[in-house]
BAPAKE-949215 format. One record per residue (C-alpha): residue number from 1; residue in one letter; chain; x, y negated, z negated. Coordinates in pm, whole numbers, plus 32768, in hexadecimal, padded with zeros to 4 digits. Layout:
{NUM; "A"; "A"; {X; Y; Z}}
...
END
This chain:
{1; "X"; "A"; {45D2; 1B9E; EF7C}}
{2; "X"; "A"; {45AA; 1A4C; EF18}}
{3; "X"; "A"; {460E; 1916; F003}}
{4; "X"; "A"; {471F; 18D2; EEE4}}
{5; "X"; "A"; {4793; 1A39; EE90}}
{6; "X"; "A"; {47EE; 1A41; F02A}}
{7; "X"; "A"; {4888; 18D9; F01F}}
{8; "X"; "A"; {496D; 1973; EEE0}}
{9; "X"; "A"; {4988; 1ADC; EF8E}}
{10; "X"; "A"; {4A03; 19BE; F105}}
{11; "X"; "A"; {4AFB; 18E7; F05E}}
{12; "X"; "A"; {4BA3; 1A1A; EF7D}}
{13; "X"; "A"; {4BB7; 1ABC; F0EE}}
{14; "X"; "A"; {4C7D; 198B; F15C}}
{15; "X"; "A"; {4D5A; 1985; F046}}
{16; "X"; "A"; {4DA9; 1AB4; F086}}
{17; "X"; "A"; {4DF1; 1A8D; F1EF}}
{18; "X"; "A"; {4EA2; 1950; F1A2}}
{19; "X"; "A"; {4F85; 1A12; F0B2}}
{20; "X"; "A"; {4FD2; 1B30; F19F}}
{21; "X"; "A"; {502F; 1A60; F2AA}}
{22; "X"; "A"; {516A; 19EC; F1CC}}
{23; "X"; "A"; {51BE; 1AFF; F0FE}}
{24; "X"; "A"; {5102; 1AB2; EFEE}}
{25; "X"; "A"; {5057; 1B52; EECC}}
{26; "X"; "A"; {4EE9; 1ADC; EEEB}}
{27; "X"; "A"; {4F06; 1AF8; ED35}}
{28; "X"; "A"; {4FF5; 19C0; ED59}}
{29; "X"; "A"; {4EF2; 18F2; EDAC}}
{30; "X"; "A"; {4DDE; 187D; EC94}}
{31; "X"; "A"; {4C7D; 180F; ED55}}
{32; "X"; "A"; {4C0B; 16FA; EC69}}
{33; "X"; "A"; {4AAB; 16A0; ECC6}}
{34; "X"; "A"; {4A72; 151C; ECCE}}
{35; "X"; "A"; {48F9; 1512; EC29}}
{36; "X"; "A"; {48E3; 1362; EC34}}
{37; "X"; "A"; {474D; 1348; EC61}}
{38; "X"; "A"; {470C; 14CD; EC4B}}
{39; "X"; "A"; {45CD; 1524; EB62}}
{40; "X"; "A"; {461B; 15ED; EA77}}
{41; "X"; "A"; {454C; 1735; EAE1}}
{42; "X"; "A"; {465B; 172C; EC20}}
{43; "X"; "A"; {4771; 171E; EB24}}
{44; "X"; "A"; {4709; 1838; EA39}}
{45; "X"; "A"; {46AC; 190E; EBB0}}
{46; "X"; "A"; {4814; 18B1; EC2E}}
{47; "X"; "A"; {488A; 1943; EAE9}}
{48; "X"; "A"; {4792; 1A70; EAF0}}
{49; "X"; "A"; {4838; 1ACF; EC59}}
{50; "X"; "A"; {49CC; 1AB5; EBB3}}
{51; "X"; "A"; {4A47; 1945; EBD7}}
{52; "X"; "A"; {4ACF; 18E8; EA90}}
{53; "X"; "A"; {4B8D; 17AE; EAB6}}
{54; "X"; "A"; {4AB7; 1653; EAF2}}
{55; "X"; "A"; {4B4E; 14F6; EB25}}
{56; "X"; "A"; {4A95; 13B3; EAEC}}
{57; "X"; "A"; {4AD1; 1249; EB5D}}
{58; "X"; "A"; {4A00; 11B1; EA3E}}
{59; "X"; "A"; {4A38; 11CA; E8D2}}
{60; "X"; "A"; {48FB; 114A; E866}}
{61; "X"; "A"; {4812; 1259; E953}}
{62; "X"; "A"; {494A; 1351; E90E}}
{63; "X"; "A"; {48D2; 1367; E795}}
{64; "X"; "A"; {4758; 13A8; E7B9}}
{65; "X"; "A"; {47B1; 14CD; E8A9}}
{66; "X"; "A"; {48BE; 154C; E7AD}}
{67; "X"; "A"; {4801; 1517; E68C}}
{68; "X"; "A"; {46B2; 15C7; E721}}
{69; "X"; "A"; {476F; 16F1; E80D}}
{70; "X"; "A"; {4872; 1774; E707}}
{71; "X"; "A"; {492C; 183C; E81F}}
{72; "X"; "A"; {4A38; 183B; E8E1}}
{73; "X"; "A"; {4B97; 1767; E8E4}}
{74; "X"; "A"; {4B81; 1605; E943}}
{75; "X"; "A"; {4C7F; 1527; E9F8}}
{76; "X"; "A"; {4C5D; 1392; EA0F}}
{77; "X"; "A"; {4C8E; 12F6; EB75}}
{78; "X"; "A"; {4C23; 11AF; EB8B}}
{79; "X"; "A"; {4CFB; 107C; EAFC}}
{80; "X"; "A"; {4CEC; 1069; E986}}
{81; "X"; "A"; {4D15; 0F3E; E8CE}}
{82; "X"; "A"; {4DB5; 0F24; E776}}
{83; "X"; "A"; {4C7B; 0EC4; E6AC}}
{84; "X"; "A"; {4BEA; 1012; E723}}
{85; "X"; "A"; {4D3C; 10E8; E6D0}}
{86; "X"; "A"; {4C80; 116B; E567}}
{87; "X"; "A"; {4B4B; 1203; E61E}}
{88; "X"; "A"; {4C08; 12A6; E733}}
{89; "X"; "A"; {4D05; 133F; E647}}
{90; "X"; "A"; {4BB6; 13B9; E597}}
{91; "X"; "A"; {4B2C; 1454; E6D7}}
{92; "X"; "A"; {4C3C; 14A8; E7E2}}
{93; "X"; "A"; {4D6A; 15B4; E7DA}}
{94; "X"; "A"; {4DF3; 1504; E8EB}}
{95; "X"; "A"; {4E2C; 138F; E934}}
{96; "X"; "A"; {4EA3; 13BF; EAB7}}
{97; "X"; "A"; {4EBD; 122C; EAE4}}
{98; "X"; "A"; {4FB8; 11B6; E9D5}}
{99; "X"; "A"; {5026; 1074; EAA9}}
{100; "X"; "A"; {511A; 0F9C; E9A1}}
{101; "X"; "A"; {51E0; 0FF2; E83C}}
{102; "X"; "A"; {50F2; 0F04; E79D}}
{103; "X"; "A"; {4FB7; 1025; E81E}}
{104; "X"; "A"; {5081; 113C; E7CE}}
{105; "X"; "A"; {510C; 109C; E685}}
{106; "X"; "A"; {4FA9; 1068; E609}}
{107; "X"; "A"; {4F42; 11C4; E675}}
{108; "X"; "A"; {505F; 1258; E5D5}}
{109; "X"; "A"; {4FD6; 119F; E461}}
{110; "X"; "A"; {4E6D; 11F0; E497}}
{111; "X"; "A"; {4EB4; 1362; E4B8}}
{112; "X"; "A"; {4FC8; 1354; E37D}}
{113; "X"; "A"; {4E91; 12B8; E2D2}}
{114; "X"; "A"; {4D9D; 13CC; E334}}
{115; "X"; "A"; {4EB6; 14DB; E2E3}}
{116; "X"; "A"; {4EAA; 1530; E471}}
{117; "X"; "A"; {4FB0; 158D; E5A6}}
{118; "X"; "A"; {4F3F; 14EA; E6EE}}
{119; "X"; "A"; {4FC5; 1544; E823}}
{120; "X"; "A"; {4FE9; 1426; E929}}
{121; "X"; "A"; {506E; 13C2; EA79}}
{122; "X"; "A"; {50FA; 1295; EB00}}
{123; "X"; "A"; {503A; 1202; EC41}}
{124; "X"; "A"; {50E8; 1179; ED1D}}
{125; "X"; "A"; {5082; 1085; EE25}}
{126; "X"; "A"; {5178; 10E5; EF2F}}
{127; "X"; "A"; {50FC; 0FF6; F052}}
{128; "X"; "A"; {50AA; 0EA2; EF41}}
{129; "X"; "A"; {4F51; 0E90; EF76}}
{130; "X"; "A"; {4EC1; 0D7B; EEB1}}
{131; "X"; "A"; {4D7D; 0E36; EEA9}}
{132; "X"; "A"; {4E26; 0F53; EDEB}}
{133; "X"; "A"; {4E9D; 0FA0; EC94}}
{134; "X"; "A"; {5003; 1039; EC66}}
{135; "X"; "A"; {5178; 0FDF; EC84}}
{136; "X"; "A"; {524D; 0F81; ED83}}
{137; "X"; "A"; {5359; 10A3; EDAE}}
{138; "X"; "A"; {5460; 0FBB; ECEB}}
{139; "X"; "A"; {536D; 0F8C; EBF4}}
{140; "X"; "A"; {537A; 10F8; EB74}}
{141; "X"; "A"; {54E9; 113E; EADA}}
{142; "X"; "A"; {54A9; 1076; E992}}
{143; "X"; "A"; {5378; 1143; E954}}
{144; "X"; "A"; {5442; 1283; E9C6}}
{145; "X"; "A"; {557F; 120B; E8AA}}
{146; "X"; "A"; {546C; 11E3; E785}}
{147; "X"; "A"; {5399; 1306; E7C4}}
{148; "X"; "A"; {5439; 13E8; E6E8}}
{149; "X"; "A"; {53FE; 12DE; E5AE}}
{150; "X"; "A"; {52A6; 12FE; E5E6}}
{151; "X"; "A"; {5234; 1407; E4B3}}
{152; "X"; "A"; {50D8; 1442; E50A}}
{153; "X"; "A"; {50D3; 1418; E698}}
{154; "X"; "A"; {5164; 14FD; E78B}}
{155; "X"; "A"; {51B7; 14A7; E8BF}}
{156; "X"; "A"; {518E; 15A3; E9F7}}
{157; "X"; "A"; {51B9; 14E2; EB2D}}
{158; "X"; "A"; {513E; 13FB; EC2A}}
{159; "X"; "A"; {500B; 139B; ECE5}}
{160; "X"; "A"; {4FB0; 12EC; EE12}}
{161; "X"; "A"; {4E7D; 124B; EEE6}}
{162; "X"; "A"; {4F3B; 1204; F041}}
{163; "X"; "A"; {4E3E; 10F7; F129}}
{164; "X"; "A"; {4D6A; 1178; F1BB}}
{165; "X"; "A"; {4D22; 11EA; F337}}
{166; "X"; "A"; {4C28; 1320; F3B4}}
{167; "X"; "A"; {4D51; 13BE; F426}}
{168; "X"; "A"; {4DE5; 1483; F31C}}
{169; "X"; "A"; {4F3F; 147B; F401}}
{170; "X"; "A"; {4F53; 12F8; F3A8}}
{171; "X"; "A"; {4F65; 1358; F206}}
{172; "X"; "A"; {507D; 1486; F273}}
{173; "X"; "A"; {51B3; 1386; F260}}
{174; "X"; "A"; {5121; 1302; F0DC}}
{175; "X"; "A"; {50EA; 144F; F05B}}
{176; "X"; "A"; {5250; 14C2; F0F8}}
{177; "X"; "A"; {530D; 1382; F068}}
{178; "X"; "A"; {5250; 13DA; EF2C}}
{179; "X"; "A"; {52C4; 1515; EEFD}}
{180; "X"; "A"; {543D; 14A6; EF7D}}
{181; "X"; "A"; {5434; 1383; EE5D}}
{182; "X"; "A"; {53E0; 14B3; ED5B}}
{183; "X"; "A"; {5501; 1581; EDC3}}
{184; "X"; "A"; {55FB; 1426; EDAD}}
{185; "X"; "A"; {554A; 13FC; EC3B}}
{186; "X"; "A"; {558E; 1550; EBDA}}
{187; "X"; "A"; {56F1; 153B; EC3D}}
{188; "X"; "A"; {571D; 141B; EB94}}
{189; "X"; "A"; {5671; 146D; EA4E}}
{190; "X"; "A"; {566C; 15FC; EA36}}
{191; "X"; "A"; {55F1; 1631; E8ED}}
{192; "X"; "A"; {54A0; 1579; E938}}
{193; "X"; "A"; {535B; 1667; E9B7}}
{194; "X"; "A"; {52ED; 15E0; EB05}}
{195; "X"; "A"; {5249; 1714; EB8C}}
{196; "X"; "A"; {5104; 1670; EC02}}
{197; "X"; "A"; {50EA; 1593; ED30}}
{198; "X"; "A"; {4F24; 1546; ED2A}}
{199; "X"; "A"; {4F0D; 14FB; EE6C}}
{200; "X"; "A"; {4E12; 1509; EFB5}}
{201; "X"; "A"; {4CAD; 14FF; EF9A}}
{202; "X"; "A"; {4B70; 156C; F084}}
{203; "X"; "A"; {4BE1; 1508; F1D5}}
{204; "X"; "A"; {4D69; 1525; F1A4}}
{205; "X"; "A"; {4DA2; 163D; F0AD}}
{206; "X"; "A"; {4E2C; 1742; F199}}
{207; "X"; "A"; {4F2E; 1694; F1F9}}
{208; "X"; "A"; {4F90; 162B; F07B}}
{209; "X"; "A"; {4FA7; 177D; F039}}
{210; "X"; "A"; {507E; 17C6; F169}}
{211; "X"; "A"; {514C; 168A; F0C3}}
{212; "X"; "A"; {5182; 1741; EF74}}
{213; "X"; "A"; {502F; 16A6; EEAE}}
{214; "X"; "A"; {4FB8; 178E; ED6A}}
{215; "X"; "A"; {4EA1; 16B9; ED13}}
{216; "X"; "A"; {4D8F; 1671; EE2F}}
{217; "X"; "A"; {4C4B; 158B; EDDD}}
{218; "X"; "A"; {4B34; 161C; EE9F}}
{219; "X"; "A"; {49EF; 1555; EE70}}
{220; "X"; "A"; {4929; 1543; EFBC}}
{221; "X"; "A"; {499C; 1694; F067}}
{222; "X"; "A"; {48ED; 1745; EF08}}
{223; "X"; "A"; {47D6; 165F; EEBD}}
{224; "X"; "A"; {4768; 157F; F001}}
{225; "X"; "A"; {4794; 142D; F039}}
{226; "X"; "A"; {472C; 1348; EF54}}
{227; "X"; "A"; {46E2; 11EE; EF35}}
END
């Protein structure tokens, strides 16, 4: 077995676990494999051995990889401005950092223009880091109450990068206020789709899942640390 089929074959185990120890259905949970600075050859093996989703932080290195692999689903993660809004429509299914109306308005008339539905989610920046993209819990009602005029973008929830600490207990109280600011949102706008929370990552995603996450953004536990 190779050193990446067992690093797939180690994290899927800990999903699992993670799920079990809450009652959850390990399907819930979508492993989207961060690729940023993977060679293509580990891409096209990761998909060879069953992962299917793959996020990127660039848009520019995102479309070489796209354009050459031709596989799999592919999920933007990094902060996108609005000059690059027409390529990543192009490329992505999912824009998982939407992080203002003026972003997600944009979006919404680059996919009407290439006759495409893109899903999104709405980061938000739940502790105000000034090093981080996304809104301020306040921030997110307007985009919540226009949503559903958006014609060619869907939304389907909310994502988060809490600071971060080694100890994956420190990001428990983001990814639980996360999840609590979802169920407020729902209740107050019930016909809108917020099933996804895309949270946790390598060193903390057990305890997002434990915290309700459906998206986690594995990089370095599947492909090594990297530079």
């Amino acid at each position: 077995m190779s050193s990446l089929a067992e690093n797939i074959q180690k994290v899927r185990e800990r999903i699992h676990a993670a799920c079990g120890r809450v009652g959850r259905d390990f399907q819930e949970v979508l492993l989207l494999a961060v690729t940023k600075i993977v060679p293509l050859e580990r891409i096209r093996e990761a998909f060879d051995l069953g992962l299917t989703h793959f996020g990127e932080n660039y848009v520019q290195e995102a479309k070489g990889k796209i354009e050459a692999l031709r596989l799999g689903t592919w999920h933007f993660i990094g902060h996108l401005q609005k000059n690059k809004a027409k390529q990543a429509v192009g490329l992505f299914s999912m824009i998982e950092t939407v992080d203002g109306l003026a972003l997600a308005r944009e979006l919404n008339r680059r996919a009407k223009e290439a006759g495409k539905t893109l899903d999104i989610l709405i980061q938000v920046n739940e502790a105000g880091e000034e090093t981080k993209s996304g809104l301020a819990p306040d921030q997110v009602p307007p985009l919540l109450e226009e949503s559903p005029s958006w014609s060619n973008v869907r939304l389907r929830g909310l994502m988060c990068i809490p600071p971060y600490d080694p100890d994956p207990e420190r990001s428990r109280p983001w990814f639980r206020s996360l999840f609590r600011l979802r169920r407020r949102w729902q209740e107050e706008f019930p016909h809108l789709d917020l099933s996804h929370l895309s949270m946790g990552m390598s060193h903390d995603f057990e305890v997002a899942i434990e915290e309700g996450a459906t998206i986690v953004r594995i990089g370095t536990s599947l492909f090594g640390p990297r530079r």
